[in-house]
C-alpha positions in Angstrom: -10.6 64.3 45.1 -8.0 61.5 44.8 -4.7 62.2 45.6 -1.8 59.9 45.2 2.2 60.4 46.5 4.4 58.2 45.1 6.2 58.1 48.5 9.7 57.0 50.5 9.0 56.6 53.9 12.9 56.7 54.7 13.2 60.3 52.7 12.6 63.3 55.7 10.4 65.2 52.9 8.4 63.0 51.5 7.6 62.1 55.1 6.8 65.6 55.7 4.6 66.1 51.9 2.6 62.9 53.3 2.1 65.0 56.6 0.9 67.7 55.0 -1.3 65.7 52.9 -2.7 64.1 56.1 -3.7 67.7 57.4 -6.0 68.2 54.2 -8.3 65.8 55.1 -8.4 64.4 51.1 -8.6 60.8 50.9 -5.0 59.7 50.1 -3.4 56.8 48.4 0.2 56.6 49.3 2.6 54.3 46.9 5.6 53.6 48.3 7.2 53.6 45.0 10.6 51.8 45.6 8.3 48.8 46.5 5.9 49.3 43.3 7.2 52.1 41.0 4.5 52.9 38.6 4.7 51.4 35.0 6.2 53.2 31.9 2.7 54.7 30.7 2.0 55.9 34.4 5.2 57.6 34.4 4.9 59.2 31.2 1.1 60.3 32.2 3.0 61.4 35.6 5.9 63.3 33.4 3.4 65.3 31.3 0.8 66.3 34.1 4.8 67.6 35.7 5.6 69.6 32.3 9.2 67.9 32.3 11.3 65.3 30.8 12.6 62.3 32.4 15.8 63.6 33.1 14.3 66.8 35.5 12.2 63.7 37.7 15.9 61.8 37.8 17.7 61.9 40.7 21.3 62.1 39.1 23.2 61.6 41.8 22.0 58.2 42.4 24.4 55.3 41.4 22.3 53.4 38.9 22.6 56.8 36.8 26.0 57.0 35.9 26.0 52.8 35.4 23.7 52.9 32.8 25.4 56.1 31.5 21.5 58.0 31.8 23.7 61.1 31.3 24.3 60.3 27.5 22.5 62.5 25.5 21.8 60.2 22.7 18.9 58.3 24.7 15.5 58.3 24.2 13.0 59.4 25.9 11.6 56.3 26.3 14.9 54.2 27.4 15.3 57.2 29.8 11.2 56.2 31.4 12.3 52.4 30.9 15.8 53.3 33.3 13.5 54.7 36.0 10.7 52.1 36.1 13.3 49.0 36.3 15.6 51.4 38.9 12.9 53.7 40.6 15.2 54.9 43.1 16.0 56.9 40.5 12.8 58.8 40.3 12.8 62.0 42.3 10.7 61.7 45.3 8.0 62.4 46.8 5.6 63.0 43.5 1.9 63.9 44.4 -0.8 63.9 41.7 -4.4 65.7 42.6 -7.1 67.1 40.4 -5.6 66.7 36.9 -2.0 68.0 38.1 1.4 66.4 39.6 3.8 68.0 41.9 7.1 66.9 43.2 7.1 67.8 46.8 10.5 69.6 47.3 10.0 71.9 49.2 7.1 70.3 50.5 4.6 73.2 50.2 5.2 73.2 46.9 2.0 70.7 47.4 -0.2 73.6 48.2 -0.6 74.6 44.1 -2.8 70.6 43.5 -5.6 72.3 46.3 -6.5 75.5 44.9 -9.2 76.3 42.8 
């Protein structure tokens, strides 16, 4: 299995999702993702393996999102995926994508779900 969290090492969840991830013994490739967010198709493939739009994965109480006025519902989905790649601190954190399925680890058990049958 490959498992990847799109990880912030300065976040107290994500630090725990990566624990817990640690404890499964599943090879693990961890992205810190303010250093190298993932590109606009990765973050669409991330969005629909998540079931959501770009707005549910934004973190709206960042700065950057009332700046660029992300709120406005005129945008597209694509300008909303093209704010997040060029500003990932917007991206909601930590994401964890196993076996054909993504997660956001808040809580972090909610991790538990990619390891099931």
């Amino acid at each position: 299995m490959n498992v990847t969290i799109y990880h912030n090492p300065r976040c107290s969840k994500s630090r725990r999702t990566l624990e817990l991830l640690e404890q499964t013994g599943e090879p693990l490739n961890v992205v810190e993702y303010l250093d190298t967010p993932p590109n606009h198709a990765r973050l669409r493939e991330i969005l629909n393996l998540l079931g959501c739009e770009p707005r549910e994965l934004m973190r709206t109480q960042e700065k950057p999102y009332s700046e660029l006025k992300l709120a406005n519902p005129a945008l597209a989905r694509d300008e909303l995926i093209d704010a997040m790649v060029k500003n990932p601190i917007l991206i909601e954190r930590p994401i964890v994508v196993a076996n054909g399925k993504a997660v956001i680890g808040r809580p972090p058990e909610n991790i538990t779900v990619l390891f099931g049958d």
